[in-house]
C-alpha positions in Angstrom: -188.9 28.2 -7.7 -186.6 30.5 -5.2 -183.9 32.9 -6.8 -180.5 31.6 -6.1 -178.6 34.8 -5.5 -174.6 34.8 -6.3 -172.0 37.0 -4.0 -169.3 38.4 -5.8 -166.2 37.1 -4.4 -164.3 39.5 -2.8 -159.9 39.3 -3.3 -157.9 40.8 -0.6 -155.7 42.9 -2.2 -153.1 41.3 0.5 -153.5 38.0 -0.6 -150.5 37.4 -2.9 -148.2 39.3 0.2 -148.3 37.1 2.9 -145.4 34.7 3.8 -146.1 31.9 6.0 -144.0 31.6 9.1 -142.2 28.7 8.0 -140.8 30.0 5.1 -138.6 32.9 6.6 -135.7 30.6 7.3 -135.6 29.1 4.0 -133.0 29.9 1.6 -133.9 31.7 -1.6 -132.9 31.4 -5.0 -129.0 30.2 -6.3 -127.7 30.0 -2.1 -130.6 27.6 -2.2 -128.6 25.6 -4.2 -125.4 25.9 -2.8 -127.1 24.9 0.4 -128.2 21.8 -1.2 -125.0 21.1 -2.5 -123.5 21.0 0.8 -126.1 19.4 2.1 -125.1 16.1 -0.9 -121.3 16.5 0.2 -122.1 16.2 4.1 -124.9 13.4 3.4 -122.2 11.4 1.2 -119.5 11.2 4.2 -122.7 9.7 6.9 -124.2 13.0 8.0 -127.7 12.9 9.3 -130.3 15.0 9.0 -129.8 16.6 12.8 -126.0 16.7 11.8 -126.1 18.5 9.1 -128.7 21.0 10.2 -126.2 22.3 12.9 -123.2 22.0 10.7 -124.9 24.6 8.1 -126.6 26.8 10.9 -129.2 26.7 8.9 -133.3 25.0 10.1 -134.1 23.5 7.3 -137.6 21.9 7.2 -136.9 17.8 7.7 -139.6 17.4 4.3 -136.7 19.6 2.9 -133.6 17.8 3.8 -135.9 14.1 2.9 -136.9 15.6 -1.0 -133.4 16.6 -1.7 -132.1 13.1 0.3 -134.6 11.2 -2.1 -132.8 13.2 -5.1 -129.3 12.2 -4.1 -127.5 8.8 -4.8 -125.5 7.3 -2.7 -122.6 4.7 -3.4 -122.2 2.0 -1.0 -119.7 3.5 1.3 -121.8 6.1 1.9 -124.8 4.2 2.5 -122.3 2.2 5.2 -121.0 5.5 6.9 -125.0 6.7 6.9 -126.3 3.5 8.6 -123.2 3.8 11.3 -123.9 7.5 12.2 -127.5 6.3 12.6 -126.8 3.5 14.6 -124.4 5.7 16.7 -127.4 8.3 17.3 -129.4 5.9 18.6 -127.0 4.5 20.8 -126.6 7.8 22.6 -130.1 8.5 22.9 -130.8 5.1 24.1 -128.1 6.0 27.0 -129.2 9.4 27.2 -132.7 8.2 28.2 -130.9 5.6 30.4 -129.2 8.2 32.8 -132.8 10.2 33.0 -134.2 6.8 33.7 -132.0 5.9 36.3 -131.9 9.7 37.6 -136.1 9.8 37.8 -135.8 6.0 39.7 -133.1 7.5 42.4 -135.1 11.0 43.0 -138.6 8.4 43.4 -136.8 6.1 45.8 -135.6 9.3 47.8 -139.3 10.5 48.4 -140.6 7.4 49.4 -137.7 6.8 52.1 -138.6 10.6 53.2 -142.2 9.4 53.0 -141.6 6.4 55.3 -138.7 7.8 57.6 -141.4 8.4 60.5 -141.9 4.6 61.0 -138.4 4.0 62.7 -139.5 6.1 65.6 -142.1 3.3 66.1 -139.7 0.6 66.5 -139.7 -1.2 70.3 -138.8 -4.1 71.5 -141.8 -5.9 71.0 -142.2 -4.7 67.0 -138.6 -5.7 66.9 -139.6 -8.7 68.0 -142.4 -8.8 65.5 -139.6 -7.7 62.4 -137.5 -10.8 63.5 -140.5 -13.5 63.3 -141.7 -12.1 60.1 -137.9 -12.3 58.5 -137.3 -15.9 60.0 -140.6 -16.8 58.4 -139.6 -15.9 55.2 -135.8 -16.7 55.2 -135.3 -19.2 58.5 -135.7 -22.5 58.7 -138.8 -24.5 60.2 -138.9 -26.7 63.0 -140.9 -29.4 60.5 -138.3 -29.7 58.8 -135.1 -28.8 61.0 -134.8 -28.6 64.6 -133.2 -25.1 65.8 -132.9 -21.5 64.7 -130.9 -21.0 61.2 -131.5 -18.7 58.7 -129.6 -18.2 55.3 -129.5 -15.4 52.7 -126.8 -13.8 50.0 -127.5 -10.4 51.2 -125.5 -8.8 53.6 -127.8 -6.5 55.3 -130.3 -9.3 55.7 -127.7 -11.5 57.7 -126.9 -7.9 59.5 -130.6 -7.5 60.7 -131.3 -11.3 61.8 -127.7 -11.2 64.3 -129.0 -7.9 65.5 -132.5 -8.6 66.6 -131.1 -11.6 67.7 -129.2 -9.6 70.0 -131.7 -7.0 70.8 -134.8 -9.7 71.2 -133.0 -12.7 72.7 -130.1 -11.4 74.1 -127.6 -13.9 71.7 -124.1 -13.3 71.8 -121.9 -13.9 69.1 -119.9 -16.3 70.7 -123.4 -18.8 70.7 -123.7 -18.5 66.9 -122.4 -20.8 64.1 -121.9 -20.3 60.0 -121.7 -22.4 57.0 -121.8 -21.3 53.4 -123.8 -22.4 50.4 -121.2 -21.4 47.2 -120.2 -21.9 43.7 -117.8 -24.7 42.8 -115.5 -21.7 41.3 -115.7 -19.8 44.2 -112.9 -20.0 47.2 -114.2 -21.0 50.3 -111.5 -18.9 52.7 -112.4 -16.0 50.8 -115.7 -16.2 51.0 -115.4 -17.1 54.7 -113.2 -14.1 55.5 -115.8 -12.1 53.6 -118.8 -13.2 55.7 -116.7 -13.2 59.4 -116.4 -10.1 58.6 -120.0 -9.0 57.9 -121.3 -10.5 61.1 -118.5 -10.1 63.4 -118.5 -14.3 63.6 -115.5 -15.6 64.4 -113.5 -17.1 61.3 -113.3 -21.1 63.9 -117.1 -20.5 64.0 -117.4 -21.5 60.8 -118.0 -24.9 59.4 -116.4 -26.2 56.4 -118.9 -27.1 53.5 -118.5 -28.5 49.6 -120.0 -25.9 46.7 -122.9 -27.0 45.1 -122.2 -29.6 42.6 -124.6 -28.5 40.1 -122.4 -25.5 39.4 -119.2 -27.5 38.6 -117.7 -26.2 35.3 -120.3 -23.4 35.0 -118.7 -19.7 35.9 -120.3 -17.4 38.3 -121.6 -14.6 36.4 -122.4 -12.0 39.1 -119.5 -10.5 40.3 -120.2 -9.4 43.7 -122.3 -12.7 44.5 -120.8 -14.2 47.8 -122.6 -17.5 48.4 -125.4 -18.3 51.0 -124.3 -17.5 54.5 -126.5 -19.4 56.9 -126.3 -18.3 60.2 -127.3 -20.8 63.2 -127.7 -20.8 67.0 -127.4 -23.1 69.7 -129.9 -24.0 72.1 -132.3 -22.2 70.0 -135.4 -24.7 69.0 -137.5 -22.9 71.8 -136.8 -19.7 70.0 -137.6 -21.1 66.9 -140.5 -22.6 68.1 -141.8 -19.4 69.8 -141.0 -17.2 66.0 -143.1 -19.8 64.5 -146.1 -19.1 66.6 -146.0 -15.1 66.4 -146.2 -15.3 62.6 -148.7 -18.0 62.5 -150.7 -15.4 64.6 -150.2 -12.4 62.1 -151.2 -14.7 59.4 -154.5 -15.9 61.0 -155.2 -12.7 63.1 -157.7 -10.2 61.3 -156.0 -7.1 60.3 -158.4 -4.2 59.7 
């Protein structure tokens, strides 16, 4: 059977001397309680714990500030003013981390229009010609099921772009194209007319007159800046049409590697 042999333990004399790093801040002794006691006064009136920690100057360990939270009572006003300060920190962090949110989004949508800049340099008139039959197969209307160029859309710069290639491609003056408007039974028609003349540079008579949508009667618009449909038309157009059809259907069924 082996000998077990025993080390005497050895006790560094320093042992009993050493403070730990997180105890240099913390208040010693009778201001211990004083800080304590204002610590009850400001936790009575709502304070919270990041509060109170710059009011006394003072970092206090949270597990600190939640042992003597857990020793104080609190009457029911204080317990209301508490759950309001909380509620109000959260709100501000929650709109805090909004702005950095929306800050991040802008600075990522920057870099990628830096990224793609380049790409308007390639622009002809045959890839404008390619832009405008790829935008009238998603927004225009088909010959299958209307005879002659129109296209409709609420946004602005969508309308701007169709007119333009329009222009550019076909050589389509204004005084060749005709409007109506798709709207909202609590929108005004004049206003929203004016609006859209004045986005495409369309005559105000060049306009037709058209009822809102009846499904929206007694409902209220919620978006603000929401200006109908504008549908935008052309006359003498169904070869165009016709010919916009054809160069998407070849982009769809041509390979593309």
């Amino acid at each position: 059977m082996s000998k077990i042999s025993y080390l005497p333990q050895r006790h560094n004399k320093f042992t009993h001397s050493i403070r730990l790093w997180y105890n240099d801040d913390m208040p010693r002794g009778k201001p211990n309680s004083d800080l304590q006691e204002k610590f009850n006064q400001l936790r009575k009136i709502g304070k919270t714990y990041s509060e109170i920690t710059k009011i006394l100057r003072v970092p206090l360990p949270k597990s600190t500030l939640s042992y003597w939270s857990s020793k104080l009572t609190l009457s029911k006003q204080s317990l209301r003013l508490l759950e309001l300060a909380r509620k109000k920190a959260l709100l501000g962090a929650q709109r805090t981390s909004l702005e950095i949110r929306k800050r991040n989004h802008h600075k990522f949508l920057q870099s990628l229009k830096l990224a793609n800049k380049y790409l308007l340099n390639k622009i002809n008139r045959d890839t404008k010609k390619l832009m405008l039959a790829m935008l009238y197969l998603g927004e225009g209307s088909k010959y299958n099921a209307r005879s002659g160029l129109a296209l409709g859309n609420s946004d602005p710069g969508i309308i701007k772009l169709f007119i333009k290639l329009l222009k550019e491609c076909y050589e389509k003056s204004v005084d060749q194209l005709r409007c109506w408007l798709s709207y909202r039974a609590d929108q005004n028609l004049n206003t929203l007319i004016d609006f859209w003349s004045k986005i495409t540079t369309i005559p105000v008579g060049q306009f037709y007159r058209t009822k809102p949508d009846s499904r929206s009667i007694g409902k209220r618009t919620l978006k603000t800046d929401y200006r109908g449909v504008c549908v935008v038309s052309c006359l003498k157009s169904t070869k165009i049409q016709l010919e916009l059809e054809t160069i998407a259907r070849l982009i769809i069924e041509s390979p593309l590697d």
